[in-house]
C-alpha positions as YAML, in Angstrom:
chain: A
units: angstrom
residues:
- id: 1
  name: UNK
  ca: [19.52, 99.40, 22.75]
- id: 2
  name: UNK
  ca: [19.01, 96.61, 25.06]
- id: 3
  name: UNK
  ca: [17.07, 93.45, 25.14]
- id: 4
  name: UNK
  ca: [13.82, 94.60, 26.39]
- id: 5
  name: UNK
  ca: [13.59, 97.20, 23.54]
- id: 6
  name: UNK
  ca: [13.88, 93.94, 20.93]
- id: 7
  name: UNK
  ca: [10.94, 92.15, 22.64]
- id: 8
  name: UNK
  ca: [8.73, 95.53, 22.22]
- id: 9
  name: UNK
  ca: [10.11, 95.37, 18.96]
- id: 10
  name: UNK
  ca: [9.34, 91.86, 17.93]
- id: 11
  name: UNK
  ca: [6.02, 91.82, 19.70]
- id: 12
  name: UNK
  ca: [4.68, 94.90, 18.05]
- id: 13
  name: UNK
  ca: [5.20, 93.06, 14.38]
- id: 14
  name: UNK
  ca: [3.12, 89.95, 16.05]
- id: 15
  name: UNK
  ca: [0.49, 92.45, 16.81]
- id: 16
  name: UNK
  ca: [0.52, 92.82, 13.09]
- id: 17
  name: UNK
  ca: [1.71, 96.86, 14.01]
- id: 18
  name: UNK
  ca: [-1.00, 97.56, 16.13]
- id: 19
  name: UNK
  ca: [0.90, 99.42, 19.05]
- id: 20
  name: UNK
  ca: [-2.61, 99.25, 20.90]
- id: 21
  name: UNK
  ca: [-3.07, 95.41, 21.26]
- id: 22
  name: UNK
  ca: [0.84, 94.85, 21.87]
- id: 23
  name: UNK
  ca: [1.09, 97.77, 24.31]
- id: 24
  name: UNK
  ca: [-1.92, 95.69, 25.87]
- id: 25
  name: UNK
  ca: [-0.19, 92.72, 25.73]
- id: 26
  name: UNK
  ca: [2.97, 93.71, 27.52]
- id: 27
  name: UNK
  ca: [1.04, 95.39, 30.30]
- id: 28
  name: UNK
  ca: [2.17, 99.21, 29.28]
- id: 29
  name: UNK
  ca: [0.61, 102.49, 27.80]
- id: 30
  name: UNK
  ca: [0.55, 102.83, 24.31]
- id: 31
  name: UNK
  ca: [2.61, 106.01, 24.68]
- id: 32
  name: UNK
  ca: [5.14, 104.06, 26.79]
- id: 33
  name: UNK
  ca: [5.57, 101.66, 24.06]
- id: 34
  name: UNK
  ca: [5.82, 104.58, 21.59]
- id: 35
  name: UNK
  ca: [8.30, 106.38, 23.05]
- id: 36
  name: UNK
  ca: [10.37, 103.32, 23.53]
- id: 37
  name: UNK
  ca: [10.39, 102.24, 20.15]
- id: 38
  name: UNK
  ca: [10.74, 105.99, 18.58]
- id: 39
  name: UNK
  ca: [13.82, 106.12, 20.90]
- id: 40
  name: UNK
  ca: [15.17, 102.37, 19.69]
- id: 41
  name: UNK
  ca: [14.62, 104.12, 16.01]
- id: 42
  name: UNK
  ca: [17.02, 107.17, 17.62]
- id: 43
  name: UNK
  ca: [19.68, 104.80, 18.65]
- id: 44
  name: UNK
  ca: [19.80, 102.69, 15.48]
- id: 45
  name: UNK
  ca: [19.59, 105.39, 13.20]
- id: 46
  name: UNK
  ca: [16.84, 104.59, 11.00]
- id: 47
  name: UNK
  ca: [13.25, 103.70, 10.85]
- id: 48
  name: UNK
  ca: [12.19, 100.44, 11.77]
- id: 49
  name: UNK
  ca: [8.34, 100.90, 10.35]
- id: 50
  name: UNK
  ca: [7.24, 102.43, 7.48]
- id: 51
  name: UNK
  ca: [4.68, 104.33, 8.60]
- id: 52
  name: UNK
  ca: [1.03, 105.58, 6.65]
- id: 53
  name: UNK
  ca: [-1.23, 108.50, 8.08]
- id: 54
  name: UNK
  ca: [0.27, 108.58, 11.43]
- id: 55
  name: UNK
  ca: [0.39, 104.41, 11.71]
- id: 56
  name: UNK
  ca: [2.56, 101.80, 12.01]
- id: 57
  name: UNK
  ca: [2.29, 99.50, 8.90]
- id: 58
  name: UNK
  ca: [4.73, 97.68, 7.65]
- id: 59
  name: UNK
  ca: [8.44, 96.94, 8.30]
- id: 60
  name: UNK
  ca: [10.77, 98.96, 6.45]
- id: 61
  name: UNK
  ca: [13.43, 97.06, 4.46]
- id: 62
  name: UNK
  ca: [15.99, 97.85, 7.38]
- id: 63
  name: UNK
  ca: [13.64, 96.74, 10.30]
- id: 64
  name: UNK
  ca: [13.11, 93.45, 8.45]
- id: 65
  name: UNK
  ca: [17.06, 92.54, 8.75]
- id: 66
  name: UNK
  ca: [16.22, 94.02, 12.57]
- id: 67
  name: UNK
  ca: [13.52, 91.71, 13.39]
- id: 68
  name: UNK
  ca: [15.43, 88.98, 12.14]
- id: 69
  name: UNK
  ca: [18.25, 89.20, 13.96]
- id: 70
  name: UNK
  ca: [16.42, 90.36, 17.04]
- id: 71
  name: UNK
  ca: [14.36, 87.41, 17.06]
- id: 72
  name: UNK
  ca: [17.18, 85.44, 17.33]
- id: 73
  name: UNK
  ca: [19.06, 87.05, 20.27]
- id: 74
  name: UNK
  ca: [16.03, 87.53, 22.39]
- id: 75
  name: UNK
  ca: [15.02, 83.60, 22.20]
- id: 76
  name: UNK
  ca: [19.43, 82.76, 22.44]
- id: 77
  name: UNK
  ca: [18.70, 85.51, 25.81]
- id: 78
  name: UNK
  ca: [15.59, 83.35, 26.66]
- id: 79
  name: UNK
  ca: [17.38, 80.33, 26.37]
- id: 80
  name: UNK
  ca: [20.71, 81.49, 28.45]
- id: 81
  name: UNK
  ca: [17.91, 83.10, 30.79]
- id: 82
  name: UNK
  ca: [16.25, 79.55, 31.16]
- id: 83
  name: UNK
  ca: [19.29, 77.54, 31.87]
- id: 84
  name: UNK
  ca: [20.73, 80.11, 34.54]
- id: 85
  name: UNK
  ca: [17.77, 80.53, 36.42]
- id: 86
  name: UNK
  ca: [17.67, 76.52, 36.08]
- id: 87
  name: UNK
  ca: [21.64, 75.60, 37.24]
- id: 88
  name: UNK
  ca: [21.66, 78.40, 39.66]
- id: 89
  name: UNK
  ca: [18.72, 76.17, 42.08]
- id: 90
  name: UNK
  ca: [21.06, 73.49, 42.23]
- id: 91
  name: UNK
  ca: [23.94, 73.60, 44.89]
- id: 92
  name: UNK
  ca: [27.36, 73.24, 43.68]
- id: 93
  name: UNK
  ca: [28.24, 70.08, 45.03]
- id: 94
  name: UNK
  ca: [25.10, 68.21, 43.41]
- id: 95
  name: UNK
  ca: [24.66, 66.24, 40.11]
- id: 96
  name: UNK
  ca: [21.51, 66.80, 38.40]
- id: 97
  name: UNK
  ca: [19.82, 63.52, 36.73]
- id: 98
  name: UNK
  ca: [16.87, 63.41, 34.90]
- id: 99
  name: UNK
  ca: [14.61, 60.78, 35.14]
- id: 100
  name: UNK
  ca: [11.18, 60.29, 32.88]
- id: 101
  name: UNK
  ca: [7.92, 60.40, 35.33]
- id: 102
  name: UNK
  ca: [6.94, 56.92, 33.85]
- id: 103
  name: UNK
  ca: [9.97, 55.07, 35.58]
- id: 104
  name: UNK
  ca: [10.83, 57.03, 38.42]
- id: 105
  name: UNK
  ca: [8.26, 54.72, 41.06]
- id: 106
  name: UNK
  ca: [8.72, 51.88, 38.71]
- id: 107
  name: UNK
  ca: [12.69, 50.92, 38.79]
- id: 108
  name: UNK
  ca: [14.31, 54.04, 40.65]
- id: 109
  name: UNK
  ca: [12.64, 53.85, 44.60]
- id: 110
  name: UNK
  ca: [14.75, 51.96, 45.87]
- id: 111
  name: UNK
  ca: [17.93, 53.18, 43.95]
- id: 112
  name: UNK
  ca: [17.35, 56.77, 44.85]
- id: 113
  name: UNK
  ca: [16.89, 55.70, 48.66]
- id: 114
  name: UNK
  ca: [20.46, 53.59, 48.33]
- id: 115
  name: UNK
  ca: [22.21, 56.56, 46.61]
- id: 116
  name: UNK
  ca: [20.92, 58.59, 49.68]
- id: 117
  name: UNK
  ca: [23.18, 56.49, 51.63]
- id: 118
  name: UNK
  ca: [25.86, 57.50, 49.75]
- id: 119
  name: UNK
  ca: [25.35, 60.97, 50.15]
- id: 120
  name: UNK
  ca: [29.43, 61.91, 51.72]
- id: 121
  name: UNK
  ca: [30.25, 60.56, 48.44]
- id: 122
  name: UNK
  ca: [27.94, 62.20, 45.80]
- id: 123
  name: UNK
  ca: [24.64, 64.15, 45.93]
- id: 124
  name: UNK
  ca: [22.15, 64.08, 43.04]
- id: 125
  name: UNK
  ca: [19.10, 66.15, 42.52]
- id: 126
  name: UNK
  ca: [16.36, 64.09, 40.72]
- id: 127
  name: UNK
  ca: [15.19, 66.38, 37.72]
- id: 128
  name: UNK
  ca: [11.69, 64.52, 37.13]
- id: 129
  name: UNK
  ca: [10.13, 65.07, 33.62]
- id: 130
  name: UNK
  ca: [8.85, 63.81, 30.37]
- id: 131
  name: UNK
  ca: [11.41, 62.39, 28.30]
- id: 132
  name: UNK
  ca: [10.97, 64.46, 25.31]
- id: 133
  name: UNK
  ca: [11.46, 67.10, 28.35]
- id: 134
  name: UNK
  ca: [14.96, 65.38, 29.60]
- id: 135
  name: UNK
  ca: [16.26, 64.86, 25.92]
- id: 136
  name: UNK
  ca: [16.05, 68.53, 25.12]
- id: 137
  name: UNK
  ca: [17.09, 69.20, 28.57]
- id: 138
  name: UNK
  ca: [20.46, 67.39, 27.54]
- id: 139
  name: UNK
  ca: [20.66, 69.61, 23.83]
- id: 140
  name: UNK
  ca: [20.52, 72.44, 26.24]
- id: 141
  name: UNK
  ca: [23.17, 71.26, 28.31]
- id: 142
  name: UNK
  ca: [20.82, 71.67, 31.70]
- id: 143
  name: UNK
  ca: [21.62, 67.90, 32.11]
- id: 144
  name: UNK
  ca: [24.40, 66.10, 31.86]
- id: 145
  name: UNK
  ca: [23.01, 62.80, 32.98]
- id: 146
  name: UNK
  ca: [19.41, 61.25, 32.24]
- id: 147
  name: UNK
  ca: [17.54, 58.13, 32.22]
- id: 148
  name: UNK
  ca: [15.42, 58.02, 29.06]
- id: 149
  name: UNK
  ca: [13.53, 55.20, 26.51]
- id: 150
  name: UNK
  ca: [15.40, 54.39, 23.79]
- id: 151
  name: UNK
  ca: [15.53, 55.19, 21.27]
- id: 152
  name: UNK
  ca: [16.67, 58.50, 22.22]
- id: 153
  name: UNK
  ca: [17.54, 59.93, 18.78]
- id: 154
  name: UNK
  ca: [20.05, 61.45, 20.19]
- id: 155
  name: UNK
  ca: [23.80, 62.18, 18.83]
- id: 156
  name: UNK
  ca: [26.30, 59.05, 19.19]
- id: 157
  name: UNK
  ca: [29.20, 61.06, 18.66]
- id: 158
  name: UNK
  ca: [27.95, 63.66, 21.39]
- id: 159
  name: UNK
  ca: [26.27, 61.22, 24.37]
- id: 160
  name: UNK
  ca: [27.01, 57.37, 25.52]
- id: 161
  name: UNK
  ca: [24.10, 55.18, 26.69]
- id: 162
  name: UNK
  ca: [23.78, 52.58, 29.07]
- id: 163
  name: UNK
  ca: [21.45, 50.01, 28.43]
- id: 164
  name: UNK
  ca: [19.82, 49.62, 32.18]
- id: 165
  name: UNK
  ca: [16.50, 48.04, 31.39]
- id: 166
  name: UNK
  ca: [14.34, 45.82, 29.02]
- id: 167
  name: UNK
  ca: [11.01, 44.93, 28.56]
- id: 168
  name: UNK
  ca: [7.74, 45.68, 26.14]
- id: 169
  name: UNK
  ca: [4.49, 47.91, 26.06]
- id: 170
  name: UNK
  ca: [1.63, 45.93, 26.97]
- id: 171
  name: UNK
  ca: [-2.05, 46.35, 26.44]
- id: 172
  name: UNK
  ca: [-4.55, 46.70, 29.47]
- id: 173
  name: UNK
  ca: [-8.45, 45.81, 29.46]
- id: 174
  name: UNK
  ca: [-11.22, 45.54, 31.81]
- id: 175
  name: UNK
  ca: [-11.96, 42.22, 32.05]
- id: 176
  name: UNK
  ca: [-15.53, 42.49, 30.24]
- id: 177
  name: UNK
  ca: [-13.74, 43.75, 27.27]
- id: 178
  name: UNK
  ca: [-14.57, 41.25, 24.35]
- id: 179
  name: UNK
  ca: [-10.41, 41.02, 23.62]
- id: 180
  name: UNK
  ca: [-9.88, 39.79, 26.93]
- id: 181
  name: UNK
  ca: [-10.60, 37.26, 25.87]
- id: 182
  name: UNK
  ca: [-7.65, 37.00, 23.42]
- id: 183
  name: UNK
  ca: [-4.19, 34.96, 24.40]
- id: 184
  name: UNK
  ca: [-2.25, 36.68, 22.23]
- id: 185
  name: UNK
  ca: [-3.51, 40.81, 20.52]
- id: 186
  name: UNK
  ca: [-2.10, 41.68, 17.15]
- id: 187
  name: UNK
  ca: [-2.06, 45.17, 16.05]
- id: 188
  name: UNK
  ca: [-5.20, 45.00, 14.15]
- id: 189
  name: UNK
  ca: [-6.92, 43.45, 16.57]
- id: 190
  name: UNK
  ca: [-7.63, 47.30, 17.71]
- id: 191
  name: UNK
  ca: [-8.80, 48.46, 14.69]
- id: 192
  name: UNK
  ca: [-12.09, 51.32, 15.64]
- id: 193
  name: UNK
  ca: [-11.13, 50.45, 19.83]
- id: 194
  name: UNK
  ca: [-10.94, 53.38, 22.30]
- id: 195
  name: UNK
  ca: [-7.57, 54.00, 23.42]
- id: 196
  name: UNK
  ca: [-6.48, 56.30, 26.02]
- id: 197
  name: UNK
  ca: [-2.69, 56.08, 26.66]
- id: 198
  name: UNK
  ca: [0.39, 58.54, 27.75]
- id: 199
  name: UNK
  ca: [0.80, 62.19, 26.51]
- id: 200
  name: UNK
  ca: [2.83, 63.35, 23.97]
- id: 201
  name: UNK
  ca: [5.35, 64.85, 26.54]
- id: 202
  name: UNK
  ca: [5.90, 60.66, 27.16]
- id: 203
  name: UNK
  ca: [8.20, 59.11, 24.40]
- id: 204
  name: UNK
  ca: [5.69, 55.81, 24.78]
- id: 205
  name: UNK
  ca: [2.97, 58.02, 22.93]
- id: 206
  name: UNK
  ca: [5.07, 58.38, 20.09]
- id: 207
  name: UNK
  ca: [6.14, 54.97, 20.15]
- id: 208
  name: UNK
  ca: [2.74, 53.56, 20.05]
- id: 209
  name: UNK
  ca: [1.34, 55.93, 17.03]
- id: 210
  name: UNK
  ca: [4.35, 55.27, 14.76]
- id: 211
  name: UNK
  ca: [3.45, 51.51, 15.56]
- id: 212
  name: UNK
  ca: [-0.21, 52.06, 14.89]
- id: 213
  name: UNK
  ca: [0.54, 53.73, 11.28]
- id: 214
  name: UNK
  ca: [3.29, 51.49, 10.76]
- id: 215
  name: UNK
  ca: [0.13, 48.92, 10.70]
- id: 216
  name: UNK
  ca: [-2.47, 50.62, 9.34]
- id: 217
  name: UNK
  ca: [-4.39, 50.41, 12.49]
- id: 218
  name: UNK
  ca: [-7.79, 52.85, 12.59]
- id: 219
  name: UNK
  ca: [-8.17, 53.66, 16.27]
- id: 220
  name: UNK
  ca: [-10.19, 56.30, 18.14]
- id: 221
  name: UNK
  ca: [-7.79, 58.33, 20.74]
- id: 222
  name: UNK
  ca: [-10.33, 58.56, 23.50]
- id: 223
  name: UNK
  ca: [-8.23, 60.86, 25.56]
- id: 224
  name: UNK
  ca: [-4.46, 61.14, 26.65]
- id: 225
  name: UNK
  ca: [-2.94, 61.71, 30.41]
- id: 226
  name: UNK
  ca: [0.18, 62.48, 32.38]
- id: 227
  name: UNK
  ca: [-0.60, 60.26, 34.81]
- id: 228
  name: UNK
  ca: [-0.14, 56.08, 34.39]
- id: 229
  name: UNK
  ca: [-3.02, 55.69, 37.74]
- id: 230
  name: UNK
  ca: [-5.25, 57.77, 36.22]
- id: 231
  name: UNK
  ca: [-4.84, 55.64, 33.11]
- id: 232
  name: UNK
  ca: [-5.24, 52.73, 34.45]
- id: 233
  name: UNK
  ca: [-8.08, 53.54, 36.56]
- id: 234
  name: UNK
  ca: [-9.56, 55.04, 33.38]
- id: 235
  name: UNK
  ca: [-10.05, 51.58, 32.04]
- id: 236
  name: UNK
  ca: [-11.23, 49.45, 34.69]
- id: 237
  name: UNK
  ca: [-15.23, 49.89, 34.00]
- id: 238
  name: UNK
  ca: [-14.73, 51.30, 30.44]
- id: 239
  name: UNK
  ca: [-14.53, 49.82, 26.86]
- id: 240
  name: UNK
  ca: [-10.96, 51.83, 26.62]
- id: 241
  name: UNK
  ca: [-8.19, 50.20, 26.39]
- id: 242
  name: UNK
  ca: [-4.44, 51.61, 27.05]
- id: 243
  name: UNK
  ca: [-0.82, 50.52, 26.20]
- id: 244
  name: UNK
  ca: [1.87, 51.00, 28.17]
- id: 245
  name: UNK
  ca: [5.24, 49.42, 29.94]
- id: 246
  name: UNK
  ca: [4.53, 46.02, 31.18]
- id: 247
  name: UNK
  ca: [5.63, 46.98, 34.99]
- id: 248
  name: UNK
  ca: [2.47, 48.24, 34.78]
- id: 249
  name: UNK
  ca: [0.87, 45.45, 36.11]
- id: 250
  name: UNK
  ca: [3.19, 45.08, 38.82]
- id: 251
  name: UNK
  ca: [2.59, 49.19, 40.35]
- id: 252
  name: UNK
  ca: [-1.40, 48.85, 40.09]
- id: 253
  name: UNK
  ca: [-4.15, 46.34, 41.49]
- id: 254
  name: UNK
  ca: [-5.20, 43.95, 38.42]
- id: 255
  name: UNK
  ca: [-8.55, 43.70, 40.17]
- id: 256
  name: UNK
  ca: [-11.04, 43.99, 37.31]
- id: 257
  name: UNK
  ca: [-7.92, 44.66, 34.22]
- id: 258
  name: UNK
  ca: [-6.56, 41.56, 32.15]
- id: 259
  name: UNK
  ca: [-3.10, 41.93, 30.51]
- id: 260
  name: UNK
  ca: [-2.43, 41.47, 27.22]
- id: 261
  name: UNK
  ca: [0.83, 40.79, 25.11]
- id: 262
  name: UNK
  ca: [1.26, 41.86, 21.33]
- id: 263
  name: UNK
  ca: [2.39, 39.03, 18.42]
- id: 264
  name: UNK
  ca: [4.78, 41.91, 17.66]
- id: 265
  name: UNK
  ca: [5.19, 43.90, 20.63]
- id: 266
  name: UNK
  ca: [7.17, 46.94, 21.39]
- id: 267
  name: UNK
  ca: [9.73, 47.03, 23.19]
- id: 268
  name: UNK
  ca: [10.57, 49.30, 26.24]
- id: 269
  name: UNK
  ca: [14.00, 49.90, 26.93]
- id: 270
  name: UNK
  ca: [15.33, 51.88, 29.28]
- id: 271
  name: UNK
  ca: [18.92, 53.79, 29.71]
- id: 272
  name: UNK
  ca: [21.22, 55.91, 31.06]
- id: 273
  name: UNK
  ca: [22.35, 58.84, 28.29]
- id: 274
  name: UNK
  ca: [25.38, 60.55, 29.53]
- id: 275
  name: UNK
  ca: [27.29, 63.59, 27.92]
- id: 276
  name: UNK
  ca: [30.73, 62.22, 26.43]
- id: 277
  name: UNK
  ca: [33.48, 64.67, 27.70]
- id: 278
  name: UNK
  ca: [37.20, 64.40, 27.83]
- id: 279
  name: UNK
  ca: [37.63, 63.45, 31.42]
- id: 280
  name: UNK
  ca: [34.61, 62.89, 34.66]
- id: 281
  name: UNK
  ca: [34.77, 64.48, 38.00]
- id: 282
  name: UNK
  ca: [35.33, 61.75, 41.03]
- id: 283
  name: UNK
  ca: [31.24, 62.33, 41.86]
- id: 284
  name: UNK
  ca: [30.35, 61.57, 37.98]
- id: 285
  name: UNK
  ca: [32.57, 58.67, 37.93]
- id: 286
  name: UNK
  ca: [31.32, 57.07, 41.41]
- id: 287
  name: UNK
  ca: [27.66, 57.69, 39.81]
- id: 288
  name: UNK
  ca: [28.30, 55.86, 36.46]
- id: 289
  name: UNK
  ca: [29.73, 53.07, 38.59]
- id: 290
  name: UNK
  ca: [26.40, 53.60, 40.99]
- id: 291
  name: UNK
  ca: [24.49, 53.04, 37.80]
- id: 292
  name: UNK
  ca: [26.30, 49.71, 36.32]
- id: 293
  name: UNK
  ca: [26.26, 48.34, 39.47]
- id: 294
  name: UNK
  ca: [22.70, 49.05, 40.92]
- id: 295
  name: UNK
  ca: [21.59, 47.80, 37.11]
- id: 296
  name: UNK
  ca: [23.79, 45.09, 36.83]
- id: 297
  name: UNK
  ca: [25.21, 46.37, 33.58]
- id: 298
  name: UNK
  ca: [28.71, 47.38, 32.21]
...
């Protein structure tokens, strides 16, 4: 029995035990995949399938328990899979860090350009993702070190965070839009607007529909993106309007786009989440330092 025998297993019973479609599906004969799971039935002992007029169709009491517990090794093998192929790109000497897309040009081009300088005393390799990306990155232990939004919802007792960063989510209109006009935007103040704002790989999406149920706000979500440019551009001749991190205004030309603040904004807060372990290496401790420093924080 070995692992590739489970996933011809397991993806036979999603074929609802049609050994056609998943033979199909894994890029085999159908008498391959027959003879490898009559020979898994060999090893174990038993039948896996109960089995009517020559066809596979049901599990039989013992190859439920099998599928089971096959299920879950193959996705723990995925997983250990995943996070070898993932540590063994990065050299030995080199500290991952994960930083969300959304910040990286924002706060981190000239830190990452210092840091370079610094390189006889610690190398990093910039892991850049979304952060619901990084945060599961750092359950899988793949990271030790990322810069996420907060909240994080992640464990107190098993990661510290440095506060690095503060600020809100702001709203952005063309200038034609009729709440341009507007010194100050409450929430329902986009009640049946267009928005278009980050994905849902961006914690600022999630952020910004909690606070849009959280005040019964009716808007049309005209379309979501990766990219903040794209965004941004997006609303420029449009009647869309987008939220996002008040730096915003500072990374793209305002030519045509008015800014606007919330009566009860949201606030963007960026920080460093770091695993808590009994004792640092000399390159994580020179980094946290790198990090209070650079930021100003303690």
């Amino acid at each position: 029995m070995d692992i590739l025998q489970l996933k011809y297993f397991i993806r036979i019973v999603e074929n609802n035990f049609n050994i056609s479609n998943a033979a199909q599906s894994l890029f085999l004969t159908q008498p391959a995949l027959s003879k490898a799971i009559n020979l898994l039935e060999k090893e174990m002992g038993f039948d896996l399938f109960l089995r009517s007029k020559g066809r596979l169709s049901a599990l039989s009491p013992e190859g439920k328990n099998v599928y089971e517990k096959s299920r879950a090794i193959v996705e723990k093998y995925d997983d250990l899979k995943e996070y070898v192929d993932f540590r063994s790109k990065i050299p030995a000497d080199t500290i991952p860090v994960g930083i969300a897309s959304v910040v990286i040009s924002a706060l981190f081009t000239e830190f990452l350009e210092k840091i370079k300088e610094e390189e006889k005393k610690i190398r990093i390799q910039v892991v850049e993702n979304g952060g619901f990306q990084l945060a599961a990155m750092l359950r899988d232990r793949k990271l030790d070190f990322s810069v996420l939004l907060s909240p994080t919802h992640l464990s107190e007792e098993e990661y510290h965070e440095i506060v690095l960063h503060e600020g809100t989510l702001n709203a952005y209109v063309s200038e034609n839009h009729p709440l341009s006009r507007l010194k100050k935007l409450r929430w329902e103040d986009l009640n049946h607007q267009n928005l278009i704002i980050c994905d849902g790989s961006f914690q600022t999406h999630h952020y910004i529909i909690a606070k849009l149920e959280e005040n019964h706000v009716n808007v049309g979500i005209n379309g979501t993106h990766y990219s903040w440019d794209y965004i941004f551009n997006s609303i420029r001749h449009s009647d869309r309007i987008t939220i996002l991190p008040y730096i915003a205004g500072n990374l793209f030309k305002m030519e045509g786009i008015c800014e606007l603040k919330f009566e009860d904004p949201i606030f963007w807060k960026i920080v460093l989440v770091y695993r808590r372990k009994s004792s640092y290496t000399a390159s994580e401790k020179f980094l946290l330092n790198y990090f209070k420093a650079y930021f100003h924080t303690s």
